[in-house]
C-alpha positions, 0 to 999 in steps of 0.5 A: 445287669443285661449289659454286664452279661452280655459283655461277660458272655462276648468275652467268653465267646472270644476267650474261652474257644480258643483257651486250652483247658488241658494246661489249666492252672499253668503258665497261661498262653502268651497271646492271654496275658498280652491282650487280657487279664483273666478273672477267675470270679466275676461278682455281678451287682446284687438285686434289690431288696424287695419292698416291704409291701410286697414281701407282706403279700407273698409271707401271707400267701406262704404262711397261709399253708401253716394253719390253712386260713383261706381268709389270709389269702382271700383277697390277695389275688388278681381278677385273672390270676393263676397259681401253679402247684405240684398238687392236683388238679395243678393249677387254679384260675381267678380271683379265687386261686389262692383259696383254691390253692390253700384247699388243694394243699390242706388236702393233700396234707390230710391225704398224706397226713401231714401236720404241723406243716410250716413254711420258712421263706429263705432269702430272695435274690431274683426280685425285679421291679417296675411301676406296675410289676414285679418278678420275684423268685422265693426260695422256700423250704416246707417242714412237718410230720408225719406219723410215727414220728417220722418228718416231711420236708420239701424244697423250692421256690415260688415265682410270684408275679405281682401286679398294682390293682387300684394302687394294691399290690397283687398276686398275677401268678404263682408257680410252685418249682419244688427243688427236685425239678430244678436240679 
């Protein structure tokens, strides 16, 4: 794919500097259409679709937050692991993070008054593989209420980095982007 998009980018580098944006949508210049075709969309390959195994690993980690049960995520980070969240204290560190983490988010919910909070994972397109890692990108929207019937809502993405510890995979790090932060 890194390939693709370097042609893609050299290609706009050659053609887009001298291309004249003013007479877009006319008759194009004679020098296009005698060196080049220009495509107006260009599909890059789709990513793979992630294994069950380690799509099981991030729905706990993401469900947990549903009826807060630190024992659901107990065991699935790393001796090493980080996890990044827009609640304080903001990141937590260890093999613990992810029951620090459900803490600090039950917290916050009680704080807030926040129930009924429920995670929807929405499809994954960032998700890269090798034997030992794996990056992937989580689109996630949270739902609840609040009081007086009013609804919470949020949006964003987790990025998990996963890693295989004694042949288990495993969360290395975790980082909360709420949608607002990514726009």
């Amino acid at each position: 794919m890194k390939n693709i998009i370097t042609i893609i980018s050299v290609f706009g580098f050659l053609v887009l500097p001298q291309y004249n944006f003013a007479n877009a949508g006319r008759e194009p210049q004679p020098w296009i259409t005698k060196n080049f075709t220009l495509v107006k969309t260009v599909d890059l390959p789709a990513d793979t679709i992630p294994p069950a195994e380690i799509i099981d690993v991030i729905t706990k980690a993401i469900n947990s937050l549903n009826d807060f049960n630190i024992e659901n995520v107990a065991n699935l980070y790393t001796p090493n692991a980080v996890v990044a969240d827009d609640e304080p204290p903001y990141s937590w560190n260890g093999p613990t993070a992810g029951v620090q983490w459900v803490n600090a988010v039950e917290q916050a919910c009680k704080d807030f008054k926040i129930t009924k909070l429920k995670g929807n994972i929405e499809t994954v397109t960032v998700f890269q593989q090798n034997a030992d890692n794996v990056y992937i990108v989580v689109p996630v929207s949270y739902t609840g209420s609040l009081p007086g019937k009013g609804h919470f809502a949020a949006k964003g993405a987790f990025a998990f980095v996963l890693r295989t510890v004694n042949g288990k995979w495993m969360i290395k790090s975790q980082v909360w982007m709420p949608k607002k932060g990514i726009n």
